[in-house]
C-alpha positions as CSV (number, residue, x, y, z in Angstrom):
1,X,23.0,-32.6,16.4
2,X,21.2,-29.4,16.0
3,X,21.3,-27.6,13.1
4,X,21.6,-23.4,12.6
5,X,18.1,-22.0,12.4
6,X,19.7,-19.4,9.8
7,X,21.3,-22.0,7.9
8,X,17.8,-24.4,7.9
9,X,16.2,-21.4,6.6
10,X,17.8,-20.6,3.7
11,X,18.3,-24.7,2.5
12,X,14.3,-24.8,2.9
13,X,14.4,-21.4,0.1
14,X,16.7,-23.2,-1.6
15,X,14.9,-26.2,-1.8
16,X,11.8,-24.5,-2.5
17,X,13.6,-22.1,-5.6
18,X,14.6,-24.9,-7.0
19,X,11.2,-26.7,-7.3
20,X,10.0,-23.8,-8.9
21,X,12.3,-23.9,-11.7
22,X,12.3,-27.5,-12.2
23,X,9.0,-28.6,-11.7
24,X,7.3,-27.8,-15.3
25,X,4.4,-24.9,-14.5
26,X,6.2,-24.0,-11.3
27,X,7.0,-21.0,-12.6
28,X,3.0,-20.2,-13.2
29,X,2.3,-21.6,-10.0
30,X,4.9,-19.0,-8.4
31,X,2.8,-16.3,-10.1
32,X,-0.6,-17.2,-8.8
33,X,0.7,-17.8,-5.3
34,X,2.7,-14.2,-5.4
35,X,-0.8,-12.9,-6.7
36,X,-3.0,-14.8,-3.6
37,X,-0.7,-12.8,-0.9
38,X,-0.8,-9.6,-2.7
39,X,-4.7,-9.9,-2.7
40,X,-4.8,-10.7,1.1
41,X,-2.0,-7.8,1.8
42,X,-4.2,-5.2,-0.1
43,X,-7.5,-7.0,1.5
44,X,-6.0,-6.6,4.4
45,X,-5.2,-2.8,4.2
46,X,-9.0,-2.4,3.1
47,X,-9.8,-4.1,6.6
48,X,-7.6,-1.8,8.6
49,X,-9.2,1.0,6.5
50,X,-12.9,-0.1,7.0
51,X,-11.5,-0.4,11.2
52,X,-10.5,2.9,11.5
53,X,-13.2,4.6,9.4
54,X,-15.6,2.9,12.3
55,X,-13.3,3.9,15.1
56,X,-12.8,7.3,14.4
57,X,-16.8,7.9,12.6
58,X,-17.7,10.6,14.9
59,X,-14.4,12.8,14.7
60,X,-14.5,12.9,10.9
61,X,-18.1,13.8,10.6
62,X,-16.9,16.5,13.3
63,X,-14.6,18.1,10.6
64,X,-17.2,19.4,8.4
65,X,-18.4,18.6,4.5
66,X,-15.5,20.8,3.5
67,X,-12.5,19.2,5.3
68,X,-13.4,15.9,5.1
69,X,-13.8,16.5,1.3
70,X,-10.3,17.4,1.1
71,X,-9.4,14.8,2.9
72,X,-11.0,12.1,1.1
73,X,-9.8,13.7,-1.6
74,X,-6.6,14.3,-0.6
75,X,-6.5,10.5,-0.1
76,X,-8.1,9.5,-3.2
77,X,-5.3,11.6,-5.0
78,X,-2.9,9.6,-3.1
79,X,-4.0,6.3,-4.1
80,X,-4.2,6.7,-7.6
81,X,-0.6,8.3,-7.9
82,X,0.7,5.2,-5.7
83,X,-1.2,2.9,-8.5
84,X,0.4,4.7,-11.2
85,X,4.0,4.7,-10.0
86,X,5.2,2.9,-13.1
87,X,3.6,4.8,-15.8
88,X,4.6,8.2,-14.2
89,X,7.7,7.2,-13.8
90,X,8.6,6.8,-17.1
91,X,9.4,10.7,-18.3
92,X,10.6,13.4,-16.2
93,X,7.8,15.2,-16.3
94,X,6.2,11.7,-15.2
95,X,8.3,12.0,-12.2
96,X,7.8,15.8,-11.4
97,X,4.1,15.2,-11.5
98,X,4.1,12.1,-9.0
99,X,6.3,14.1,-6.3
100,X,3.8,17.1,-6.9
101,X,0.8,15.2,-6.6
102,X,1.8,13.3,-3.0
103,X,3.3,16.5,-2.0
104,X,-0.1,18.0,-2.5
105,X,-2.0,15.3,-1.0
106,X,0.6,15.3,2.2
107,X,-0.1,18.6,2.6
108,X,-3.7,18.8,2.3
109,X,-3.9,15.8,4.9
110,X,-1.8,17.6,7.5
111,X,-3.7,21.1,6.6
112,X,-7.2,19.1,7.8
113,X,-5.3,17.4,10.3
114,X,-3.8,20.7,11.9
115,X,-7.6,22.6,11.4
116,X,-9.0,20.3,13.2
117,X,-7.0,19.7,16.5
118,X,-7.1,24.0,16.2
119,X,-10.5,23.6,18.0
């Protein structure tokens, strides 16, 4: 008798939820395993960064001090308004400053982008 693949699946979750919320500590064990992947998925964006910074070396030395400036920049900007989601979030003005400040960064990104496949 073989059983539905879907239907495995989700007893196995099942199984597995409940564990957590009987098992005393599970629920701290939960935490620290939710934490281990969300170091190795942000670990792993750092590799594919590190990957294409040393594919792509020569074309963004190409761009010049000034462009690749704004696009680190640019990126940098990025970042930190990603990390600060919550906080800025939390007023209006919080919110009109995070759409401003990726719109900004977007733009400066496609402004180096489009400069430099000008030449």
């Amino acid at each position: 008798m073989s059983v539905n693949k879907d239907l495995r699946n989700a007893v196995i979750v099942l199984v597995l939820a409940g564990l957590v919320v009987l098992i005393p500590g599970g629920g701290r064990g939960a935490n620290t395993a939710i934490q281990a992947v969300s170091l190795a998925f942000l670990a792993s964006f750092g590799w594919f960064a590190s990957v294409m910074y040393r594919q792509h070396r020569t074309d963004l030395y190409a761009l010049g001090d000034r462009r690749r400036a704004l696009l680190y920049g640019a990126i940098a900007v990025a970042t930190l308004t990603l990390t600060a989601t919550s906080r800025l979030w939390s007023s209006t003005a919080g919110e009109f400053a995070w759409l401003a400040l990726l719109v900004a960064a977007a733009y400066a990104v496609f402004a180096v982008v489009w400069a430099a496949r000008r030449y």
